[in-house]
VMD Tcl script that draws the C-alpha trace (Angstrom):
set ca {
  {0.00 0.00 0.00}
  {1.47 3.36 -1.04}
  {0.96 6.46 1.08}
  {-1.26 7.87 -0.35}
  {-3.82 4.74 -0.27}
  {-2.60 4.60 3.42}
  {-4.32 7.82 4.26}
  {-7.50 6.51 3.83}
  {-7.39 3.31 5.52}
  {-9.18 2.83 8.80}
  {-6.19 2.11 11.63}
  {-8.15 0.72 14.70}
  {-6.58 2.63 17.91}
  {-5.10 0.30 21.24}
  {-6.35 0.12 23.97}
  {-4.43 2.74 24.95}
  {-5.27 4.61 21.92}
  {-8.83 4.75 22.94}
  {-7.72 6.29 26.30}
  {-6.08 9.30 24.50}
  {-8.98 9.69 22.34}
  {-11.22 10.04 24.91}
  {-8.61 12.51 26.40}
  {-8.65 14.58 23.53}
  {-12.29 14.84 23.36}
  {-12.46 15.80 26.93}
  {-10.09 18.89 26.34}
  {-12.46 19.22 22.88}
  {-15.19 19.32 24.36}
  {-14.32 21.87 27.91}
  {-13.56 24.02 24.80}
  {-16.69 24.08 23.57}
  {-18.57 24.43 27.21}
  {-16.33 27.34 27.59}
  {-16.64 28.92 24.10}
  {-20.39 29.23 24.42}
  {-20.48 31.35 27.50}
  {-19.19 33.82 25.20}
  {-19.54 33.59 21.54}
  {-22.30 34.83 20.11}
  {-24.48 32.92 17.71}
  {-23.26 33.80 14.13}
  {-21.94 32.63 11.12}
  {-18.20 33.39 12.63}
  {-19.40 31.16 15.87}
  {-20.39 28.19 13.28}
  {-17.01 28.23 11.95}
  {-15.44 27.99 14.85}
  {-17.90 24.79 16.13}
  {-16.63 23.38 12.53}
  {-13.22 23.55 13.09}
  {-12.86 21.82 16.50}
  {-15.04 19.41 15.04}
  {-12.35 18.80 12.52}
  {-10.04 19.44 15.55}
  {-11.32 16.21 16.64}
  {-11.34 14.27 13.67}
  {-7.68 14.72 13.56}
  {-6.60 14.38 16.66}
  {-8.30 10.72 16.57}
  {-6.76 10.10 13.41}
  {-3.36 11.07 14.58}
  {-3.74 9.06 17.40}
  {-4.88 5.84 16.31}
  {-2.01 6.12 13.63}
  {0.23 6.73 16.36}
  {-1.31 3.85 18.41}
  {-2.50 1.07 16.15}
  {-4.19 -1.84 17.60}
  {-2.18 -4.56 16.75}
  {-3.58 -8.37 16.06}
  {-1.82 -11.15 17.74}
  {0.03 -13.47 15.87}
  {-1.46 -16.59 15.31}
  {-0.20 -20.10 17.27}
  {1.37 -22.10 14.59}
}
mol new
graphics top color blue
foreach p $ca { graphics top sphere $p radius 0.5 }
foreach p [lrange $ca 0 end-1] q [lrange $ca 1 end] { graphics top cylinder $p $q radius 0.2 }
display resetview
């Protein structure tokens, strides 16, 4: 698989993987509790909900790229 195929394959996170995914999207989503106290609703306050979404997409990506689950080998 060349890298560019790569970048659209789904990598399963670890067990630990999942942990730092949920991380992230703890710190993702204080963010957002905190950002709505004081944006206003507008189109600029949209934006800004659409880019920590993507925020989050990455961060999961990066992470479970970082921190592939990884099958056992099987007994002979």
């Amino acid at each position: 698989m060349n890298e560019l195929e790569s970048r659209f394959q789904y990598v399963r996170p670890s067990a630990d993987g999942i942990v730092l995914i949920e991380e992230a999207r703890s710190i993702i989503r204080d963010a957002v509790t905190r950002l709505q106290r004081c944006l206003p609703p507008c189109r600029e306050t949209a934006l800004v909900w659409t880019k920590l979404e993507e925020a989050s997409m990455w961060a999961n990506k990066a992470i479970a790229f970082a921190h592939p689950h990884v099958e056992p080998e099987p007994l002979p």
